[in-house]
C-alpha positions as CSV (number, residue, x, y, z in Angstrom):
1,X,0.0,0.0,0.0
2,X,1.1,3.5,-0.9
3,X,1.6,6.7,1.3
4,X,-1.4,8.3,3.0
5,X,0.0,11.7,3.0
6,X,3.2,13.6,2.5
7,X,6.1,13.4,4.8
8,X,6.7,17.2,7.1
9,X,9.7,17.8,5.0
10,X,7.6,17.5,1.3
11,X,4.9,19.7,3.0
12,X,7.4,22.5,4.3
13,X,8.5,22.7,0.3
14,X,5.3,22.5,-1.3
15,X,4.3,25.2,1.4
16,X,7.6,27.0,0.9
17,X,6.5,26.7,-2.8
18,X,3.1,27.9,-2.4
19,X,4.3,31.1,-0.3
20,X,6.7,32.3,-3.0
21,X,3.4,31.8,-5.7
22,X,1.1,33.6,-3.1
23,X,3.6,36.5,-2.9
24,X,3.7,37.0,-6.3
25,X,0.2,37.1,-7.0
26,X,-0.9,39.6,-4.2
27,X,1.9,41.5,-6.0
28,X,-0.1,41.0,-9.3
29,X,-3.4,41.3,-7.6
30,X,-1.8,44.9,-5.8
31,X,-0.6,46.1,-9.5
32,X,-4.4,45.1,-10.6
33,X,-5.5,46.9,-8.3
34,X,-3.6,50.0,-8.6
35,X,-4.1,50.1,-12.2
36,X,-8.1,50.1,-11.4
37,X,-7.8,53.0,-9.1
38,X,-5.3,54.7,-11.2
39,X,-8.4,54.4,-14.0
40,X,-10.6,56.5,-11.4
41,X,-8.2,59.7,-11.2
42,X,-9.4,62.7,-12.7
43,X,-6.8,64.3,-12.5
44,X,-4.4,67.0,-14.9
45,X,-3.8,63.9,-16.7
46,X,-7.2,62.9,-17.8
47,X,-8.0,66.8,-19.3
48,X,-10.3,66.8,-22.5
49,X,-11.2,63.1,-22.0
50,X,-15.1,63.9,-21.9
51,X,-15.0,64.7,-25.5
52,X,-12.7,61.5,-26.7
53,X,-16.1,58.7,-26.6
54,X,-13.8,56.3,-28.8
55,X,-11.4,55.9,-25.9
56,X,-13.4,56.1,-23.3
57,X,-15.5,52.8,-25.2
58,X,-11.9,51.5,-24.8
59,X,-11.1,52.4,-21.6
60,X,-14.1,50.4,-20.0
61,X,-13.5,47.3,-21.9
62,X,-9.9,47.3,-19.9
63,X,-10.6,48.8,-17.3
64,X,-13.7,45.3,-17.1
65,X,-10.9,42.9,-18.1
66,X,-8.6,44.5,-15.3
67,X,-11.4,43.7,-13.4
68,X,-11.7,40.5,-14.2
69,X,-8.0,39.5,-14.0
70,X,-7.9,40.6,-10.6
71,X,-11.1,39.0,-9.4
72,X,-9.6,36.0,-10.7
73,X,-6.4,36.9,-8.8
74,X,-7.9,37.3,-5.8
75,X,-9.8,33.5,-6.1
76,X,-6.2,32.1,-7.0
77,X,-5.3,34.0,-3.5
78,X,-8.0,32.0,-1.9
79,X,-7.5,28.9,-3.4
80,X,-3.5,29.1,-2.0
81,X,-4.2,30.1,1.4
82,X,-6.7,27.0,1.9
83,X,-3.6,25.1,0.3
84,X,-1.5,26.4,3.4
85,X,-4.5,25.6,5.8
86,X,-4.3,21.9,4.0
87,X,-0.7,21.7,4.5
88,X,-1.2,22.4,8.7
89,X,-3.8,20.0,8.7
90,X,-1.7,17.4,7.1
91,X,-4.3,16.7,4.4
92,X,-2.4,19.0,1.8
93,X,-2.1,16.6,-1.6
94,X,-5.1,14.2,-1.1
95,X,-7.4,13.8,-4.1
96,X,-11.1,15.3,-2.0
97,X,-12.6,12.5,-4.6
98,X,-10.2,9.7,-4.8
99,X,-8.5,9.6,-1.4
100,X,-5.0,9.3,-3.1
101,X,-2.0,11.3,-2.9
102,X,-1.7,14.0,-6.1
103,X,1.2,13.4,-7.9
104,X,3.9,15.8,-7.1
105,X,4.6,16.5,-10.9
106,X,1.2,17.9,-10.4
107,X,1.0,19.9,-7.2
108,X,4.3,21.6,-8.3
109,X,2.6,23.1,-11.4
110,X,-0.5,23.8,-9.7
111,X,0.2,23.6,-6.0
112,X,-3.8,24.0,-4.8
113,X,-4.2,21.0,-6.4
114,X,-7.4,18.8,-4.5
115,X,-8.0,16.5,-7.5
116,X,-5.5,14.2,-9.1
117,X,-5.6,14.1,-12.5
118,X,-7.5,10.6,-12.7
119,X,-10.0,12.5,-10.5
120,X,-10.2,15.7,-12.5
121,X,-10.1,13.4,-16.0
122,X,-13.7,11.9,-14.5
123,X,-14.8,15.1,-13.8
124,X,-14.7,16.2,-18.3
């Protein structure tokens, strides 16, 4: 019979792992955000825009996908720190359907990982 869970040492890298990827995207998520707020200035910089409607079309379609991007961001956030919470509870890597350990070819590309891929191949 295989393992049942990952040894302390594979779980302090995968959450050594998943701390560097969680910095990084509330980094990302921060210049999302910035570049959403940035949008709201009317400042000196923004002088004449009322009369420019092409851009301003433009401007909301970005300004929407900015959006977007960091809503996604912030679920990818999420979706890390219960990863973390896993990883203290000792039940980081274990397929929610199958009960089996992820592969760690898997969890290293996408560490919040809670199928394996027999499980998320049955999901399709």
């Amino acid at each position: 019979m295989g393992k049942t869970r990952y040894s302390d040492n594979e779980l302090q890298e995968f959450k050594d792992l998943i701390l560097g990827k969680l910095k990084e995207a509330q980094e990302d998520l921060d210049l999302l955000r910035g570049s959403l707020s940035h949008s709201d200035d009317h400042g000196t910089n923004d002088t004449g825009r009322s009369f420019n409607m092409m851009e301003d079309g433009s401007d909301t379609l970005s300004r929407e996908e900015v959006a977007q991007l960091a809503s996604r961001q912030e679920k990818f956030i999420t979706n890390l720190q219960n990863a973390l919470i896993r990883i203290q509870n000792k039940t980081y890597g274990i397929c929610r359907v199958t009960g089996k350990l992820i592969q760690k070819e898997r969890l290293r590309l996408v560490p919040h990982a809670t199928l394996s891929i027999e499980a998320k191949n049955a999901q399709s």
